[in-house]
Each structure stands twice: as C-alpha cells, then as structure tokens.
C-alpha positions as CSV (number, residue, x, y, z in Angstrom):
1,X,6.0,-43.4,-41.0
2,X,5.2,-47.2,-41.9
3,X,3.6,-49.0,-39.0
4,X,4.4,-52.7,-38.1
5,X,1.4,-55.3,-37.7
6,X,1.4,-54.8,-34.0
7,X,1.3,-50.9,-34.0
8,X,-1.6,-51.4,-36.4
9,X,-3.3,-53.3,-34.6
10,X,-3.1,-51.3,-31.7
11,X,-4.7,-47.9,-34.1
12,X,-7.4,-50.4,-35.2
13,X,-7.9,-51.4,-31.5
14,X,-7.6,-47.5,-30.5
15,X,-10.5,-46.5,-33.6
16,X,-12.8,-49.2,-32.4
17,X,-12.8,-48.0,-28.7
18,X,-14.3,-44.6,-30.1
19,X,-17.8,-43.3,-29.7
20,X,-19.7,-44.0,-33.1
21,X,-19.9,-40.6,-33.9
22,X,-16.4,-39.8,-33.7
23,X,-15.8,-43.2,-35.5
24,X,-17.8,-42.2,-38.4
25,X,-16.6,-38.8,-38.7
26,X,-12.7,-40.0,-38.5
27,X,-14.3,-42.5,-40.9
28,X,-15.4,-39.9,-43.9
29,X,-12.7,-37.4,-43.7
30,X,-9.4,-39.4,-43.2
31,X,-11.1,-42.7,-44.2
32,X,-12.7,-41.9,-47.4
33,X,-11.3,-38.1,-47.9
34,X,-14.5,-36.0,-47.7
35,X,-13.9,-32.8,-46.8
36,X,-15.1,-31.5,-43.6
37,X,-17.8,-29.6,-45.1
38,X,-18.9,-32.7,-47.5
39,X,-18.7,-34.6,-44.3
40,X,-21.4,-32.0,-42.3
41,X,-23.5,-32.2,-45.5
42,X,-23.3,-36.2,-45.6
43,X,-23.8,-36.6,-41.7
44,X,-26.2,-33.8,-42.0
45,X,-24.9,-31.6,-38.8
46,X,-23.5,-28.3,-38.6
47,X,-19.9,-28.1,-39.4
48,X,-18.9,-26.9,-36.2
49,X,-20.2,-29.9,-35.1
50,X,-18.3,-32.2,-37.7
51,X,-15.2,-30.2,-36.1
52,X,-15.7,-30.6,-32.6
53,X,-16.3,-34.4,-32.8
54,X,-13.2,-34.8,-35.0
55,X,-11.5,-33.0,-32.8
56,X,-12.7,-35.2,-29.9
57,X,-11.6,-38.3,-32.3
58,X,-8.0,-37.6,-32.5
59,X,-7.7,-36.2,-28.8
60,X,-8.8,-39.6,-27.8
61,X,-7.0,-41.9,-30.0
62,X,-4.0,-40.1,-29.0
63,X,-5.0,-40.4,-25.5
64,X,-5.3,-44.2,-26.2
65,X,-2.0,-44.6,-28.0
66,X,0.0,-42.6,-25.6
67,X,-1.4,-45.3,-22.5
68,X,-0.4,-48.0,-24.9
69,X,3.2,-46.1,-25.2
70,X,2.2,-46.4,-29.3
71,X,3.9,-42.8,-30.5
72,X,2.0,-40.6,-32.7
C-alpha cells in the first residue's frame, strides 16, 4: 500500500506525537531493522520491555490515524 504526500504526512505527524521511548524503539526495529532483541541490547532494557513499549507505539499511532480517519 503506497501512501500519498498527505497520508505521509499525517504517519510522520502521528510518529512525532509519540513518547520518545516509543519513538526510538519504533525507530530501531521498523526504522533501521534491528531485531527486537538487538534493539533491548542497543537500548540496554529488558526485552519485555522493548515489547511493551513497541507495543504501546503502534497502539497509539493507530489510535492517532484512526482520529485522523488515515486507515491502517
């Protein structure tokens, strides 16, 4: 699914709006393509930890999107 300038904007908009932590964990698995365990060694936090705040990360920017009526 290619996204338009607009909707792109709007997922940039959406990923800046998140809490640092789940900014940099979204950041080093989807961004750079760690994998979740590289990403709890790099961030140096348990990987339950790395879970739970990416977790929190996508619930949000979904949440975000869905207000903006920006589909999934």
């Amino acid at each position: 699914m290619a996204l338009d300038r607009a909707e792109l904007a709007e997922v940039r908009e959406a990923i800046r709006g998140l809490a640092p932590t789940h900014r940099e964990v979204l950041g080093l698995a989807l961004g750079v393509g760690l994998s979740l365990p590289e990403v709890a060694h790099v961030l140096e936090v348990p990987l339950g930890t790395v879970k739970s705040r990416l977790s929190a990360a996508r619930t949000a920017l979904n949440r975000t999107l869905d207000e903006k009526g920006q589909s999934r």
